[in-house]
C-alpha positions in Angstrom: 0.0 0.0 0.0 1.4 3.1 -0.9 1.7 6.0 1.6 0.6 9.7 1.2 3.9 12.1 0.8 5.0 13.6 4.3 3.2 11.1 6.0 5.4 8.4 8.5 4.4 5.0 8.9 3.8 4.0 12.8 7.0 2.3 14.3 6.8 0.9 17.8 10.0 0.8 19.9 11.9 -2.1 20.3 11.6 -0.8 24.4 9.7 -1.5 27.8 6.9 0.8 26.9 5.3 -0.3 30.4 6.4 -2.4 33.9 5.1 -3.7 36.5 2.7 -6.4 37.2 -0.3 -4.7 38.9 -2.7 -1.8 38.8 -3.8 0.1 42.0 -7.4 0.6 42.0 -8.8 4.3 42.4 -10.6 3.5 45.2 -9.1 1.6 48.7 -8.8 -2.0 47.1 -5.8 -4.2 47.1 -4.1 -4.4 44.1 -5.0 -6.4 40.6 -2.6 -8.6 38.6 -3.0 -7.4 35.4 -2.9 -10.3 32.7 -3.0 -8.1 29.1 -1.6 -4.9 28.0 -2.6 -3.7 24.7 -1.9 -0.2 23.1 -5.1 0.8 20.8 -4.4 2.8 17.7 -7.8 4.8 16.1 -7.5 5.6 12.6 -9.1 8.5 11.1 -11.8 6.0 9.1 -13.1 5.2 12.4 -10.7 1.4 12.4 -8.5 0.5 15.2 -5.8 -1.8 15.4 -4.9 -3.8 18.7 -1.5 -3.9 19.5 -0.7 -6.8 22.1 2.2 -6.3 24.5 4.3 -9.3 25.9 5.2 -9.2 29.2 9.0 -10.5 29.6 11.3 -9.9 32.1 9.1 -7.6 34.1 8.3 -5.4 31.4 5.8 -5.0 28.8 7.1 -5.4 25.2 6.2 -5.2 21.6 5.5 -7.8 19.5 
């Protein structure tokens, strides 16, 4: 597919782009293990694409 001129095509980071492996409620609960990390990207057409992370060595990854 061929890309408009000026326009860059979305890279992710071979990084961490999260850690940790749970999430502190907002109100007084104990904490949840969190079992899936995604990053959603929204498309101007109205499409998303799910991005999976993978959690490895106690950080969230890209695929």
């Amino acid at each position: 597919m061929a890309q408009p001129p000026g326009d860059d095509v979305l890279v992710v980071p071979p990084i961490p782009l999260a850690s940790g492996n749970v999430l502190e409620p907002e109100d007084d609960g104990p904490p949840v293990r969190i079992t899936k990390v995604e990053v959603v990207v929204s498309t101007e057409d109205g499409g998303e694409l799910r991005i999976p992370l993978t959690h490895r060595h106690g950080a969230w990854w890209a695929p």
